[in-house]
C-alpha positions as CSV (number, residue, x, y, z in Angstrom):
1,X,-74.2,115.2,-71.7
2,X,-74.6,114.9,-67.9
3,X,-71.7,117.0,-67.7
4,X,-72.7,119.8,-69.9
5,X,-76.5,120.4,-68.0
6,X,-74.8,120.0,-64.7
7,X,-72.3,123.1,-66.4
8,X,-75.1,125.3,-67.7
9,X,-77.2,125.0,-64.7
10,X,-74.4,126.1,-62.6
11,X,-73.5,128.7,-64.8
12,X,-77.1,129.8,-64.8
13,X,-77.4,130.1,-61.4
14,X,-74.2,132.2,-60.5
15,X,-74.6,134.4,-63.4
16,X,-78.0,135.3,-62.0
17,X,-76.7,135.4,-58.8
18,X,-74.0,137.8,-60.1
19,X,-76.5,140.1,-61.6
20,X,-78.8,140.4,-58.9
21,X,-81.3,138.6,-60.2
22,X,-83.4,136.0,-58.0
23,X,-82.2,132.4,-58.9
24,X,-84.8,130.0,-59.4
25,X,-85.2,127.3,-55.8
26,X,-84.0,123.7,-58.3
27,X,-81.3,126.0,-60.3
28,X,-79.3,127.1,-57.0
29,X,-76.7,124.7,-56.2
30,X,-76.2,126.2,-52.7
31,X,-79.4,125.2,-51.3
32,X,-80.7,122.0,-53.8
33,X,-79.8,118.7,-52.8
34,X,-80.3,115.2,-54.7
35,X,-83.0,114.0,-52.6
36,X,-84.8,117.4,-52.3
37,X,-84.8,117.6,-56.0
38,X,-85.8,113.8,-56.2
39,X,-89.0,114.5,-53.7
40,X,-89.6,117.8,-55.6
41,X,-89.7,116.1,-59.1
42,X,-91.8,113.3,-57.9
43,X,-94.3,115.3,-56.2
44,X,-94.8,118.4,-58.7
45,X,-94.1,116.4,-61.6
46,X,-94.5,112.8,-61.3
47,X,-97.6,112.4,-59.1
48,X,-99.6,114.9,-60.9
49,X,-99.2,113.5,-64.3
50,X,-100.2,110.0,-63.1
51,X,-103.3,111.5,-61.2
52,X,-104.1,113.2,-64.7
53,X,-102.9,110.2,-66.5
54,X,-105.8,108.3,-64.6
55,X,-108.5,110.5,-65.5
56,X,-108.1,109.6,-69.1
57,X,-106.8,106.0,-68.3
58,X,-108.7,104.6,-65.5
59,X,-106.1,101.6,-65.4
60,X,-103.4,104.1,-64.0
61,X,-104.3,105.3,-61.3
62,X,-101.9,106.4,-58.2
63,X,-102.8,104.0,-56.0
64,X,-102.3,104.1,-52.2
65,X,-99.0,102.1,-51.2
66,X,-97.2,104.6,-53.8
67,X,-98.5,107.7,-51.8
68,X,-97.5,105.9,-48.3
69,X,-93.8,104.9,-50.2
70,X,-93.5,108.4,-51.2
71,X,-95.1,109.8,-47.5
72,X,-92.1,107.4,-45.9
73,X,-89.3,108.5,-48.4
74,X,-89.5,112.2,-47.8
75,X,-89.1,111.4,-44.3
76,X,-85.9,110.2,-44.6
């Protein structure tokens, strides 16, 4: 499976690339790296859903060591 969504996504990109089209910044293989996508998942996807998440659920909350973890890791 792993295989197959690496395959499309790289097909998606070139073909877009081929026709001109803009490629979206996570689908172009060129320019995305593991940790960029890693930082990029965490911080549009991850963080905000446990911020929202702790609205509803006061007992998850992001709490401050995981912002200052995540702070340090983009800095590597």
């Amino acid at each position: 499976m792993r295989c197959l969504i690496w395959f499309v996504v790289t097909l998606q990109s070139d073909v877009e690339k081929l026709e001109g089209l803009p490629v979206a910044p996570f689908m172009d293989r060129e320019k995305v790296t593991k940790p960029s996508s890693q930082i990029g998942f965490i911080k549009f996807v991850l963080l905000p859903l446990f911020e929202a998440l702790g609205t509803l659920y006061p007992v998850i909350q992001v709490s401050d060591p995981q912002t200052v973890f995540f702070s340090i890791y983009t800095g590597l």
